[in-house]
N, C-alpha and C positions, 0 to 999 in steps of 0.2 A: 504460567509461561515457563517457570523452570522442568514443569516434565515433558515440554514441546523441545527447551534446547536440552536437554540431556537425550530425548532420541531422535532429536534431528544436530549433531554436529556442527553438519555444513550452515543452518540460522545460525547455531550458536558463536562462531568467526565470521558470521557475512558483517561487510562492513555498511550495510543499507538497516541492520537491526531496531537503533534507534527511531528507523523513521518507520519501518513497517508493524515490526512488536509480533511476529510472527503473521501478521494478514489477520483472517477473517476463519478461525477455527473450521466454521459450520461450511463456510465453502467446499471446503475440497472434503469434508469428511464421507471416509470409505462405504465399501456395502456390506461393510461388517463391524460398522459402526464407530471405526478407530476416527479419533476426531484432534488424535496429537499428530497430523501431518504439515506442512505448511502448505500454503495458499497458496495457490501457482500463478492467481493471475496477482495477488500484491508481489511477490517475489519479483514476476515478471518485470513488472510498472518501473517499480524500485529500481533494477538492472540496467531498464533499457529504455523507457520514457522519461523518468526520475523528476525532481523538483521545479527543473526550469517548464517544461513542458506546463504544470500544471500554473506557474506563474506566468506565464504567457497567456494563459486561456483565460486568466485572473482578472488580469492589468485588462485585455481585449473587453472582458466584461463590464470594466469599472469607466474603460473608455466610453463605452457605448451608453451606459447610462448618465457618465456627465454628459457628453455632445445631444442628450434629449431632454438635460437639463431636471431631471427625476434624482431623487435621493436612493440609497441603496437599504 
């Protein structure tokens, strides 16, 4: 991770770091193999869907399995 934030800057001051940890290497890596770029689409998520988003879809899930009365 430290040679992701030494040639990526802008992860190394994003204030989403904690939660992403640079994304998913092999996602976005280039066609020349460079695989120290960041993730575009955890960057994205991070930015602009972010935590509540995915706790929303959480809570909706754990709803739906107690109202059928099943265990998770």
């Amino acid at each position: 991770m430290a040679q992701l934030m030494k040639k990526n800057p802008k992860c190394a001051t994003c204030e989403h770091l904690q939660q992403c940890c640079g994304g998913c290497m092999v996602e976005d890596i280039t066609d020349d193999g460079d695989y120290l770029v960041p993730d575009q689409k955890t960057c994205f998520f991070h930015k602009h869907v972010g935590e509540a988003a995915v706790r929303e879809v959480a809570d909706a899930a754990v709803r739906e399995v107690r109202d059928e009365g099943t265990s998770l």
